[in-house]
DSSP file (Angstrom, degrees, kcal/mol; ACC not computed):
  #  RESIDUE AA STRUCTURE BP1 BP2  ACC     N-H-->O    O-->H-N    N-H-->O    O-->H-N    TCO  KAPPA ALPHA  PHI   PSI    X-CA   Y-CA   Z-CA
    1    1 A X              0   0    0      0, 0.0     2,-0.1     0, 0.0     5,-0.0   0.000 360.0 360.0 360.0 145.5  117.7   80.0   63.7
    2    2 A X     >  -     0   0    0      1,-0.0     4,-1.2     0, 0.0     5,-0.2  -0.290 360.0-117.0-102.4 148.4  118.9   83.3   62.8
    3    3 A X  H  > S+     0   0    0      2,-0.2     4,-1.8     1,-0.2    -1,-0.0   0.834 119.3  47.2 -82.3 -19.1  119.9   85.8   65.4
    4    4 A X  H  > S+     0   0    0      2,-0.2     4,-3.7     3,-0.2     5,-0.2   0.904 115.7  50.5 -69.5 -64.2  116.5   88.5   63.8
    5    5 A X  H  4 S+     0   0    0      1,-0.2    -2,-0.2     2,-0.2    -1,-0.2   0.771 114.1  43.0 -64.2  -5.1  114.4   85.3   64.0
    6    6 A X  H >X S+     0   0    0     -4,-1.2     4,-2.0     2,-0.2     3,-0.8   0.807 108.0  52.6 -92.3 -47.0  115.5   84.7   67.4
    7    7 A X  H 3X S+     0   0    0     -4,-1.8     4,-1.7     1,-0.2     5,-0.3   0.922 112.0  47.9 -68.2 -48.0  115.3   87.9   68.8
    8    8 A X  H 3X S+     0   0    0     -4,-3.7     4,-1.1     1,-0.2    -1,-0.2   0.577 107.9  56.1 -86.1  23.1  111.4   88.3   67.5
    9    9 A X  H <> S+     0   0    0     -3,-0.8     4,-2.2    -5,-0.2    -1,-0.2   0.734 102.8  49.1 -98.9  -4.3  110.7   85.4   68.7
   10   10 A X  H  X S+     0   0    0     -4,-2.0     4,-2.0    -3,-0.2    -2,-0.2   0.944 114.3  49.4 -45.7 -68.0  112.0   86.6   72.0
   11   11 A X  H  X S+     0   0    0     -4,-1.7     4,-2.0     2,-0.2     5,-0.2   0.924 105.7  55.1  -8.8 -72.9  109.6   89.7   71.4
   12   12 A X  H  X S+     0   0    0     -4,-1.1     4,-3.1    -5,-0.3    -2,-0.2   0.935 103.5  57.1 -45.7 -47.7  106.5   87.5   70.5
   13   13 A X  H  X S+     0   0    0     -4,-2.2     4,-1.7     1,-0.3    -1,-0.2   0.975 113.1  41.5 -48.5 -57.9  107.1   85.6   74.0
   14   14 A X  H >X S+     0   0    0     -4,-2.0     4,-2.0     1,-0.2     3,-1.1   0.940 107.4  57.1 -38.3 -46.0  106.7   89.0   75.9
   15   15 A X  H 3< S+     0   0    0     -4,-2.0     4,-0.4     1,-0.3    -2,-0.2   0.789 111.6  44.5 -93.9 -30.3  104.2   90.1   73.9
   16   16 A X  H 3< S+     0   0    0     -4,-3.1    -1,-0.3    -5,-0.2    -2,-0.2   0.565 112.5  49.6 -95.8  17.5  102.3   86.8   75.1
   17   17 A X  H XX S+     0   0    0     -4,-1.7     4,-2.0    -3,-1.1     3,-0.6   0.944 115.2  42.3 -53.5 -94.1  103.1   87.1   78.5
   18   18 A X  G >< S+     0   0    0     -4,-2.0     3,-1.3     1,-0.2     2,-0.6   0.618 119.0  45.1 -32.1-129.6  102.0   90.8   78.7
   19   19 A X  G 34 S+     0   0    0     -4,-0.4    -1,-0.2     1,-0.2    -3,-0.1   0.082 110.7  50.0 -35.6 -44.8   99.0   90.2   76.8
   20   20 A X  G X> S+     0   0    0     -2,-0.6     4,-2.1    -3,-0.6     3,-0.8   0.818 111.1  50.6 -61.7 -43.1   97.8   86.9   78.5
   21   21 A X  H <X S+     0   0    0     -4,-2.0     4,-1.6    -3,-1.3     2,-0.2   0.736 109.1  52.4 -72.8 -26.8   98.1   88.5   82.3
   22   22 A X  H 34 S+     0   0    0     -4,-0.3    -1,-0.3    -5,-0.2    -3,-0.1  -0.104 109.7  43.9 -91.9  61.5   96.3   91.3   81.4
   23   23 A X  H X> S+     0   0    0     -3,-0.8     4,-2.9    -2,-0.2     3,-0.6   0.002 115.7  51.2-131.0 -47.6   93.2   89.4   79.9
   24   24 A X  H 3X>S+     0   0    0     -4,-2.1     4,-3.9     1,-0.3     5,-0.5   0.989 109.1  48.5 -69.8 -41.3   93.2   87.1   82.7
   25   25 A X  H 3<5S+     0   0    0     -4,-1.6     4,-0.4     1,-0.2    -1,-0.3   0.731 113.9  47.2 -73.0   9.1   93.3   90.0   85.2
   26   26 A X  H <>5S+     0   0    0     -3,-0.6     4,-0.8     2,-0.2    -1,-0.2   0.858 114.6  45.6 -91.0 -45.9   90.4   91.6   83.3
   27   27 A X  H  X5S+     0   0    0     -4,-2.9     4,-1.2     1,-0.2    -2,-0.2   0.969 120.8  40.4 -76.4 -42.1   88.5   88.2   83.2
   28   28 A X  H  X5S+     0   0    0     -4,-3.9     4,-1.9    -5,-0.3     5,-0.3   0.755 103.8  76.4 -68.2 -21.5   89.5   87.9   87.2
   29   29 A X  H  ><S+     0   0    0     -5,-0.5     4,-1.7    -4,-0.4     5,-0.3   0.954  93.4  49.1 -52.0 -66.9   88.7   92.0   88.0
   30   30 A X  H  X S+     0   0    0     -4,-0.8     4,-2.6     2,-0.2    -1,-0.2   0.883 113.4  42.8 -61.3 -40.6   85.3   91.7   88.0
   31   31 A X  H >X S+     0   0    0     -4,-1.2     3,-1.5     1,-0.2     4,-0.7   0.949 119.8  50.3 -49.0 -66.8   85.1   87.9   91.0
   32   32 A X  H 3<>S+     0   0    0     -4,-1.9     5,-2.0     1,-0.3    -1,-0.2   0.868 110.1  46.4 -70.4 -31.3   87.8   90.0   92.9
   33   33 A X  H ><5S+     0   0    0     -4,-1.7     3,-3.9    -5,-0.3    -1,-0.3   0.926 109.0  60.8 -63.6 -37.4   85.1   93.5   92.7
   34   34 A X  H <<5S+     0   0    0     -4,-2.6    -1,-0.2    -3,-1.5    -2,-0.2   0.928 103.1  44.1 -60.5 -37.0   82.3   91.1   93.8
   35   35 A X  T 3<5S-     0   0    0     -4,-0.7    -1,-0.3    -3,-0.2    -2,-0.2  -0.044 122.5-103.3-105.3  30.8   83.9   90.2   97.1
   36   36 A X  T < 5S+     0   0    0     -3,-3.9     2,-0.3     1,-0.2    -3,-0.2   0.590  83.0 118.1  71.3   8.3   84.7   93.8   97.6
   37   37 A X      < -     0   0    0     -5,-2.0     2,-0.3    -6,-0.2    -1,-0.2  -0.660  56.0-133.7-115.0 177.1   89.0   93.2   96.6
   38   38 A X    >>  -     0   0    0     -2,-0.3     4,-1.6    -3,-0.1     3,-0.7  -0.911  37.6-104.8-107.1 137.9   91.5   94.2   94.4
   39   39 A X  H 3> S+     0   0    0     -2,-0.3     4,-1.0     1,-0.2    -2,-0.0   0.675 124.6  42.1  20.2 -56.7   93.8   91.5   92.8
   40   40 A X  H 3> S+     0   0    0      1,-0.2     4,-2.7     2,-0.2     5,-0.4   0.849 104.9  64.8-104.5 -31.9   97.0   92.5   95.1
   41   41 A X  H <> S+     0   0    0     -3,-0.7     4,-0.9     2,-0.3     5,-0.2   0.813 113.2  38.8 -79.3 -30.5   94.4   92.7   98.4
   42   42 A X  H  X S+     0   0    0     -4,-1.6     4,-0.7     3,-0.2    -1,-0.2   0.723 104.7  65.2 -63.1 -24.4   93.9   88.5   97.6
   43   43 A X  H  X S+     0   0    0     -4,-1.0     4,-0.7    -5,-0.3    -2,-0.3   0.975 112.2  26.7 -71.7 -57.5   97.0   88.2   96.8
   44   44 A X  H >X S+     0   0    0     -4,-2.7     4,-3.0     2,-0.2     3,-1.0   0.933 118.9  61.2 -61.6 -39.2   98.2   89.0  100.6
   45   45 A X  H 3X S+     0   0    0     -4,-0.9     4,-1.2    -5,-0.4    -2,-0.2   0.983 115.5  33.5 -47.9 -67.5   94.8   87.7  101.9
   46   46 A X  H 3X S+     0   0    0     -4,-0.7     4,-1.2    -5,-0.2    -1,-0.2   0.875 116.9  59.8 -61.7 -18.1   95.9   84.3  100.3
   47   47 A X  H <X S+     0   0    0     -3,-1.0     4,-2.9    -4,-0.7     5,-0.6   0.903 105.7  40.5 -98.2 -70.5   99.3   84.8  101.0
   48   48 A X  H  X S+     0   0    0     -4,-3.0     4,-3.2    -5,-0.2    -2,-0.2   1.000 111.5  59.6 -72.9 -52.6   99.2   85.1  104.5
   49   49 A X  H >< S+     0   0    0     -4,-1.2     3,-1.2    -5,-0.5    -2,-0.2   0.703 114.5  42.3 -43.6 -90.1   96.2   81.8  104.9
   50   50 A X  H 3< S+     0   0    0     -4,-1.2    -1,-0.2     1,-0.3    -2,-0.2   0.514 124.3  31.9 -44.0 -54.2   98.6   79.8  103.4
   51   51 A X  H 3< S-     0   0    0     -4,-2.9     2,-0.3     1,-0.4    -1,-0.3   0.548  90.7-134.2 -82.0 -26.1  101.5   80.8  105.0
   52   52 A X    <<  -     0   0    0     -4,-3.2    -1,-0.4    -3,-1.2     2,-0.1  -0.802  67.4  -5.1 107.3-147.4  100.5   81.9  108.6
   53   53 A X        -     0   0    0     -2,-0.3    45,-0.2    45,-0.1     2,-0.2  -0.521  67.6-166.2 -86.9 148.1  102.2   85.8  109.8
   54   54 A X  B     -A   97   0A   0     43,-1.2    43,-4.7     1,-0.1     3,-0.1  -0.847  21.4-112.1-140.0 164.9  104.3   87.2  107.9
   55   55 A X     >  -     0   0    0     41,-0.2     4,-0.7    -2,-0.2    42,-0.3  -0.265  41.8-112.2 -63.4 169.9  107.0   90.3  108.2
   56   56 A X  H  > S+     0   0    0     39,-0.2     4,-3.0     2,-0.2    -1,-0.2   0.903 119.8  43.9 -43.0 -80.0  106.0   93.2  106.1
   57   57 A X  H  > S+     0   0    0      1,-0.3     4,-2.5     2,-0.2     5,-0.4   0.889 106.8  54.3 -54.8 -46.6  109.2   92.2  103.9
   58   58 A X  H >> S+     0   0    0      1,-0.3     4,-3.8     2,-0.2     3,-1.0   0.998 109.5  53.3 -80.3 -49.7  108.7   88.5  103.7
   59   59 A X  H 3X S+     0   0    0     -4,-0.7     4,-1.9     1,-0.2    -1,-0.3   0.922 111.6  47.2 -31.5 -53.5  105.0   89.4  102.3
   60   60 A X  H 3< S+     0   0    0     -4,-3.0     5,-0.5     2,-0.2    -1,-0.2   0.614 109.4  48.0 -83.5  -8.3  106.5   91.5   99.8
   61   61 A X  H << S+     0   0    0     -4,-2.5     3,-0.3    -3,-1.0    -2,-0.2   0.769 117.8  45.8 -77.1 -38.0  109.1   89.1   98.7
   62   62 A X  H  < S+     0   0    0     -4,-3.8    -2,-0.2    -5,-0.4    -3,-0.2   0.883 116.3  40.4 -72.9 -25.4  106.3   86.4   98.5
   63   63 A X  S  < S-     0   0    0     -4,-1.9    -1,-0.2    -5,-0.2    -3,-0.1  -0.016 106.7-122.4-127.4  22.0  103.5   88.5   96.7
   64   64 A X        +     0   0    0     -3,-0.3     2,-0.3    -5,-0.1    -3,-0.1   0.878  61.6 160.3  50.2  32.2  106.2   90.0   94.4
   65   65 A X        -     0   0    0     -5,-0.5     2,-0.2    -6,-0.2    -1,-0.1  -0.698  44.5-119.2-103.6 157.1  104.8   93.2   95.7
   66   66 A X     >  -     0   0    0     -2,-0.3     4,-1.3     1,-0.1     5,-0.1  -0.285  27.9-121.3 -30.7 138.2  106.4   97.0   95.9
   67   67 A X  H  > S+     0   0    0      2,-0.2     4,-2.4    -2,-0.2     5,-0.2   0.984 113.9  45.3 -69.8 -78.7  106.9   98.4   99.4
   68   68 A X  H  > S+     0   0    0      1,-0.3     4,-1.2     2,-0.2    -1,-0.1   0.659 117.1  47.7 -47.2 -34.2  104.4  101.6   98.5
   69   69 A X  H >> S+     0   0    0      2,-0.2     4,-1.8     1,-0.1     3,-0.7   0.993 112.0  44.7 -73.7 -70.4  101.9   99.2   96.9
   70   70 A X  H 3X S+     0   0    0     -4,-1.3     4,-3.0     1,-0.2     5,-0.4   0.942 113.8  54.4 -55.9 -49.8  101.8   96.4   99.9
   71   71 A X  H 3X S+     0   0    0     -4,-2.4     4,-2.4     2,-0.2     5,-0.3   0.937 113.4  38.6 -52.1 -44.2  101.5   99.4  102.5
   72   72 A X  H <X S+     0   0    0     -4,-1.2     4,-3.6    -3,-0.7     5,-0.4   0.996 119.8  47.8 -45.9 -67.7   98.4  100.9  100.7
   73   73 A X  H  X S+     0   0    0     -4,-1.8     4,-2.1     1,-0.2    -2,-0.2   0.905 122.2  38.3 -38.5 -61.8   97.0   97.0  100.0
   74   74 A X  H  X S+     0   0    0     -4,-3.0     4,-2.5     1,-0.2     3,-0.5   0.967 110.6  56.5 -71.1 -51.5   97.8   96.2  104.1
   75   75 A X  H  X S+     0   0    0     -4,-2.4     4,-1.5    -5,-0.4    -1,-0.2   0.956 115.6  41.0 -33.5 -63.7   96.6   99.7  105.4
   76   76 A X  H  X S+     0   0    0     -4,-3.6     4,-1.6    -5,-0.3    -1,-0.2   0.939 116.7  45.5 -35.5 -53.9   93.1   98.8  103.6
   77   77 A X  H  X>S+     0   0    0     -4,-2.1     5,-2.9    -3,-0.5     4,-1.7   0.971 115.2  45.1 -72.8 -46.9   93.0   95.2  104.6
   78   78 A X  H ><5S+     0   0    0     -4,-2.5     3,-2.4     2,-0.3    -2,-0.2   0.962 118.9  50.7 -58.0 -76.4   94.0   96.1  108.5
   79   79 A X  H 3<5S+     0   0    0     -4,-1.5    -1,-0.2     1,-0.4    -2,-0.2   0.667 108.5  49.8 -14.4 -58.6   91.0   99.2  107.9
   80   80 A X  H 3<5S-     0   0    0     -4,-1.6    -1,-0.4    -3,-0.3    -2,-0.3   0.667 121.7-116.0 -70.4 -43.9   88.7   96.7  106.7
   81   81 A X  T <<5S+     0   0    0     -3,-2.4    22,-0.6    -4,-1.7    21,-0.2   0.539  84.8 113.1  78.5  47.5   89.5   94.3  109.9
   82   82 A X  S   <S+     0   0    0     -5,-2.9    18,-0.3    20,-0.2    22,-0.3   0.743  75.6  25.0 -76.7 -27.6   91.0   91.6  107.7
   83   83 A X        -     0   0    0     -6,-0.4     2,-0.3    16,-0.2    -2,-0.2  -0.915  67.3-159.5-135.8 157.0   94.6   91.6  108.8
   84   84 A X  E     -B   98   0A   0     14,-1.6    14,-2.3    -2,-0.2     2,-0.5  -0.915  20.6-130.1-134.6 138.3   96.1   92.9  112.4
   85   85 A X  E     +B   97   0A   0     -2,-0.3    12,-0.2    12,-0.2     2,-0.2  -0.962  43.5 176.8-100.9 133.4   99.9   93.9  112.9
   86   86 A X  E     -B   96   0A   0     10,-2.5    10,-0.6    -2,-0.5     2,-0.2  -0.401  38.1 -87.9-106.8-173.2  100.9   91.8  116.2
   87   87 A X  E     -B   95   0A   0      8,-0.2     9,-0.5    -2,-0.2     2,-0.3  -0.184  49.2-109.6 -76.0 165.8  103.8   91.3  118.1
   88   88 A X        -     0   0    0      6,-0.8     6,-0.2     3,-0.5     5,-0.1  -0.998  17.5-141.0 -98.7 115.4  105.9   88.5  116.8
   89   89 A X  S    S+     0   0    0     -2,-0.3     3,-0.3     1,-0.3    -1,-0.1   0.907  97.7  37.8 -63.0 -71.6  105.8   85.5  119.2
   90   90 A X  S    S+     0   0    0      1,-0.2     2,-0.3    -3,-0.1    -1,-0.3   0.622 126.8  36.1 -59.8 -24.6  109.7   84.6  118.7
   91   91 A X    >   -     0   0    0      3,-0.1     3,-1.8     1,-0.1    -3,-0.5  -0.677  67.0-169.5-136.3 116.2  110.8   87.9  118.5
   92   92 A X  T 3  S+     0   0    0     -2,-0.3    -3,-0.1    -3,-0.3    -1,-0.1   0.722  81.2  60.7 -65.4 -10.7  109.0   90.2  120.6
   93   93 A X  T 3  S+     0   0    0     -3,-0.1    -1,-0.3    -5,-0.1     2,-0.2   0.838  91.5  65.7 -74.7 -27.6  110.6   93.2  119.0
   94   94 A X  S <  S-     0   0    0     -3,-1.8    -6,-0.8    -6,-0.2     2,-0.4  -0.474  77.6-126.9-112.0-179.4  109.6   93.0  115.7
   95   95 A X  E     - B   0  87A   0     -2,-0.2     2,-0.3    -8,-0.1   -39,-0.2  -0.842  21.9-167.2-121.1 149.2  106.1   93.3  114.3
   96   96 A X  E     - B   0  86A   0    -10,-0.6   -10,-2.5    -9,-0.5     2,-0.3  -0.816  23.0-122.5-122.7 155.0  104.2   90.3  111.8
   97   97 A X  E     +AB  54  85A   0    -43,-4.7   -43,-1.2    -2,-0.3     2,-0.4  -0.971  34.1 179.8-111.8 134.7  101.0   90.6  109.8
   98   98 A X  E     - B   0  84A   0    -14,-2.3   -14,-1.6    -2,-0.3     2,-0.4  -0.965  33.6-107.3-163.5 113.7   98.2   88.0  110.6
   99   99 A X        -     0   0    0     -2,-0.4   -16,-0.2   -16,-0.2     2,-0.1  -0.613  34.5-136.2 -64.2 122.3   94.5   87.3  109.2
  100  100 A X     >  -     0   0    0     -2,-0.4     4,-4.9   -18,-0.3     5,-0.5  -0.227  35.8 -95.9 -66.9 170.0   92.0   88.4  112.0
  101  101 A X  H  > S+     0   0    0      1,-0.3     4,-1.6     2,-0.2     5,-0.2   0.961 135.6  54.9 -66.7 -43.2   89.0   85.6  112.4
  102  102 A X  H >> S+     0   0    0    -21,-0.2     4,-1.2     2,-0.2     3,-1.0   0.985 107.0  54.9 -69.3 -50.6   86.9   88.2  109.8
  103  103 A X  H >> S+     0   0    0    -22,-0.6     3,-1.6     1,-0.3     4,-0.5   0.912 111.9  46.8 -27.4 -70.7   90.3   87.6  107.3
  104  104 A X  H 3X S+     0   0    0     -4,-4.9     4,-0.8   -22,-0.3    -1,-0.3   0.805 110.8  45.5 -29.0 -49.0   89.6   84.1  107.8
  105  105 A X  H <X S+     0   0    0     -4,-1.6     4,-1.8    -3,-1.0    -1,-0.3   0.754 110.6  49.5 -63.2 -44.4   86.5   84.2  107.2
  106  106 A X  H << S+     0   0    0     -3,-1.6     4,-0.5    -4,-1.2    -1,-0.2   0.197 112.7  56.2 -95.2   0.4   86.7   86.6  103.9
  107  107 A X  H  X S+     0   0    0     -4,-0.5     4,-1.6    -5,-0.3    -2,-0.2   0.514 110.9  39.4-124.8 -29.1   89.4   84.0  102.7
  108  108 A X  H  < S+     0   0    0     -4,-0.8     4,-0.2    -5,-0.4    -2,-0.2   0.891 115.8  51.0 -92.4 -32.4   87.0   80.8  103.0
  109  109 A X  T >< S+     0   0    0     -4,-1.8     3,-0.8     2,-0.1    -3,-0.1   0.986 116.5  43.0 -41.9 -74.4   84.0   82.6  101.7
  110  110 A X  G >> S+     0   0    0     -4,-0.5     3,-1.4     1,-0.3     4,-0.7   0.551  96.0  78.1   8.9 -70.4   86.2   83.8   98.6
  111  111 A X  G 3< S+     0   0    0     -4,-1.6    -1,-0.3     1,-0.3    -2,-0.1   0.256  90.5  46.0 -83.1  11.0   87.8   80.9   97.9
  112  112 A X  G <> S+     0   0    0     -3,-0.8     4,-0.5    -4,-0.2    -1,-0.3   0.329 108.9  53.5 -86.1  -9.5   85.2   79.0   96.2
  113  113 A X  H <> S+     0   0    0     -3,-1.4     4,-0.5     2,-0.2    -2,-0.2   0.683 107.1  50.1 -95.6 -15.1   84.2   81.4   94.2
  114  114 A X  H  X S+     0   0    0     -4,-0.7     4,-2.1     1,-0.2     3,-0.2   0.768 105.4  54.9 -79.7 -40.5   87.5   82.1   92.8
  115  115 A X  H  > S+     0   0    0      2,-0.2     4,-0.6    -5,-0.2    -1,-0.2   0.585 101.0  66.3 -80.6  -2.1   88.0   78.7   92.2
  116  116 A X  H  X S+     0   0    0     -4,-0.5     4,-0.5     2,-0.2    -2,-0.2   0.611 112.1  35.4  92.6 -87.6   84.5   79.2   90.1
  117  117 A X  H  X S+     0   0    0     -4,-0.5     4,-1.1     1,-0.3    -2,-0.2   0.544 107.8  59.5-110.1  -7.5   86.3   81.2   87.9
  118  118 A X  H >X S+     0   0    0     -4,-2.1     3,-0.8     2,-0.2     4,-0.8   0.932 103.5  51.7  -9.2 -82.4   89.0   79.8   87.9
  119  119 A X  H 3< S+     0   0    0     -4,-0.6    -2,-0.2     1,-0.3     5,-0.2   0.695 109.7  53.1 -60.1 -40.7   87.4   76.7   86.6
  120  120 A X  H 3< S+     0   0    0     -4,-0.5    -1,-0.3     1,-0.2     4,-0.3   0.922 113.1  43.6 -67.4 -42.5   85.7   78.8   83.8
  121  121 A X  H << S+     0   0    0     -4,-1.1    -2,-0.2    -3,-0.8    -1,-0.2   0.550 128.0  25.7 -81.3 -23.9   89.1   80.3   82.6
  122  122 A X  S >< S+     0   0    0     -4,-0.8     3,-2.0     3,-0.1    -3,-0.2   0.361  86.5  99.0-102.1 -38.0   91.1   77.0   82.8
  123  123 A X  T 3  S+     0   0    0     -5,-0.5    -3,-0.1     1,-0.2    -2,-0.1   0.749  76.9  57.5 -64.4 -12.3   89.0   74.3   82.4
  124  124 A X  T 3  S+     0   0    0     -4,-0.3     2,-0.3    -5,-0.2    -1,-0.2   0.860  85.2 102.5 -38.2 -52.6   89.6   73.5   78.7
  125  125 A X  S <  S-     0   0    0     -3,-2.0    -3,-0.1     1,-0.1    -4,-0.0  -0.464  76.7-125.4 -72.3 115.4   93.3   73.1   79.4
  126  126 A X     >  -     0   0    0     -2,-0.3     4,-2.9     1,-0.1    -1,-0.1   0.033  20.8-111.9 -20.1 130.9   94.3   69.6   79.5
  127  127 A X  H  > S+     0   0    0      2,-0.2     4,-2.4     1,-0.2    -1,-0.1   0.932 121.4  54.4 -42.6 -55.3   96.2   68.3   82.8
  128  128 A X  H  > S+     0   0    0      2,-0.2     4,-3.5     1,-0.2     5,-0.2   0.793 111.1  42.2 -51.0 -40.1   99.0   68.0   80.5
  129  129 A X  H  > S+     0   0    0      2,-0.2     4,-1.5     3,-0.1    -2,-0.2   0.987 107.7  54.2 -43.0 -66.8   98.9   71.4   79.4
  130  130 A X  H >X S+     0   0    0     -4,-2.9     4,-2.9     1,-0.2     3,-1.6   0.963 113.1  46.3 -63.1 -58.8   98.3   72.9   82.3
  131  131 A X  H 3X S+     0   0    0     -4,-2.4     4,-2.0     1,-0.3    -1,-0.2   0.698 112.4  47.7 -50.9 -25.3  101.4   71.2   83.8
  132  132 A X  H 3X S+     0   0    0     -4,-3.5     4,-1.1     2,-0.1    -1,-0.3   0.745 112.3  52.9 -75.5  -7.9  103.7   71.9   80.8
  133  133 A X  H <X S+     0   0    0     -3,-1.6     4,-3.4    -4,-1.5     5,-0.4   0.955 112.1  46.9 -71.0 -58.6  102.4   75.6   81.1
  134  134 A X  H  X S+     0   0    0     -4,-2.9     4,-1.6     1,-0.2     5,-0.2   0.903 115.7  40.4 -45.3 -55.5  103.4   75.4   84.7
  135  135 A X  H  X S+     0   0    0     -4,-2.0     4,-1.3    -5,-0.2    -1,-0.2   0.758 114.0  55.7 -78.8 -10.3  107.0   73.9   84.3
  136  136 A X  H  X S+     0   0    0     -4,-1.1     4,-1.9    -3,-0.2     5,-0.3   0.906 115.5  37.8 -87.3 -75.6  107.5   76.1   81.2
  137  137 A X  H  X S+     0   0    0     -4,-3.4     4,-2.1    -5,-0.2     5,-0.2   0.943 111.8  59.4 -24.0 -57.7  106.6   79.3   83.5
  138  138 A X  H  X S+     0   0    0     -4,-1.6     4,-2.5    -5,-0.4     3,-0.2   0.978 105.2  49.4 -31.8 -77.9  108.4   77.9   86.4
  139  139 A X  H  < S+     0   0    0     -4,-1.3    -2,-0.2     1,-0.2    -1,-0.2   0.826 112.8  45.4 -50.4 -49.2  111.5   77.7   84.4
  140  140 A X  H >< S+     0   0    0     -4,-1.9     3,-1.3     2,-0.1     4,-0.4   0.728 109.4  54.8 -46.7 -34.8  111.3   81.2   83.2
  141  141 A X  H >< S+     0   0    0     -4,-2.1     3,-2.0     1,-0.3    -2,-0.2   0.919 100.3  54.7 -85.1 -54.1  110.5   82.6   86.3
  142  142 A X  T 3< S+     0   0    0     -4,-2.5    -1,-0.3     1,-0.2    -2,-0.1   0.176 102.7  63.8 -90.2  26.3  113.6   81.1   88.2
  143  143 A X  T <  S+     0   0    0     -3,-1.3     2,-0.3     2,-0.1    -1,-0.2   0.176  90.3  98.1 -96.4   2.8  116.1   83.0   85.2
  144  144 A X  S <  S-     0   0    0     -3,-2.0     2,-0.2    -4,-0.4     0, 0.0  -0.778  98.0-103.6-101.1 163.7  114.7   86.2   86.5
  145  145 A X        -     0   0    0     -2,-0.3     2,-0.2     1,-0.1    -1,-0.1  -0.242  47.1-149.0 -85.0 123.3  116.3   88.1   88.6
  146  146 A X        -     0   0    0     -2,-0.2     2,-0.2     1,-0.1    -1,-0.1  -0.399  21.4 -93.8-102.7 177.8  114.3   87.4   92.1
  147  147 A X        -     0   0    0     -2,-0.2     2,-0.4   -86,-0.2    -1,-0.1  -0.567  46.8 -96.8 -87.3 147.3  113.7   89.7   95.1
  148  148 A X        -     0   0    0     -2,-0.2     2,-0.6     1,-0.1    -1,-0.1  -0.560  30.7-119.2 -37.2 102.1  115.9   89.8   97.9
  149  149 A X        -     0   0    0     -2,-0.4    -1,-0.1     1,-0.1   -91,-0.1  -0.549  34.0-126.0 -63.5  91.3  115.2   87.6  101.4
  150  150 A X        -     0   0    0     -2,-0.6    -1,-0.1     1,-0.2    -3,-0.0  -0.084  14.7-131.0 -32.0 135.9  115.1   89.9  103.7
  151  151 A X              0   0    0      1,-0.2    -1,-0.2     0, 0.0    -2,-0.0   0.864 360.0 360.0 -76.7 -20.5  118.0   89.1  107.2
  152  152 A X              0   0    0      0, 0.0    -1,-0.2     0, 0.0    -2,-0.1   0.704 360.0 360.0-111.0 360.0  115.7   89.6  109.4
């Protein structure tokens, strides 16, 4: 392959990256509007069910988020009375983010309806597919340059 043909097909790959995440988040805008969120406001809402509390920082290393973006997203959710900052049980100095019992709640409702659409948006794709899609992402993913693990 030719170093031109190599480089657009390097291009093309962006271009169906970029192209593919925003179609899915257009198909996904409207489920996340129904249940009153945004994209990035499931994304910690899932984030944190899965995971239990989290730091500020360890949230935003997991949900690939921006510090100015995740404060807006948590300031909302906490507003909303989905998430609480607490104390941190092993260190009483520092402070964790935590689904209150309505989080819970908004996260079990949710999550059948996402999976829903989900189903609609995926379900074509082959098992095999979907898993070479996965390990082909996967692989990409872990040659970019990844966020920082917070020390504390």
């Amino acid at each position: 392959m030719t170093q031109q043909n190599h480089t657009r097909e390097n291009q093309t790959l962006v271009l169906a990256l970029l192209r593919s995440q925003q179609l899915f988040m257009r198909a996904m805008g409207s489920v996340f509007r129904s249940a009153g969120l945004t994209a990035s406001q499931w994304d910690t809402l899932e984030t944190l069910s899965n995971k239990g509390a989290l730091s500020i920082n360890d949230l935003m290393r997991l949900t690939l988020s921006t510090s100015g973006n995740l404060d807006v997203v948590v300031k909302n959710l906490m507003q909303a009375g989905l998430v609480e900052k607490t104390v941190d049980e092993r260190d009483r100095r520092a402070r964790v983010l935590r689904l209150t019992q309505a989080g819970n709640q908004k996260v079990a409702d949710f999550m059948p309806v996402h999976n829903r659409a989900l189903e609609q948006i995926f379900g074509d794709l082959g098992l095999q597919s979907k898993r070479e899609t996965i390990r082909t992402l996967n692989q990409l993913r872990k040659k970019l340059p990844q966020p920082k693990k917070d020390a504390t």
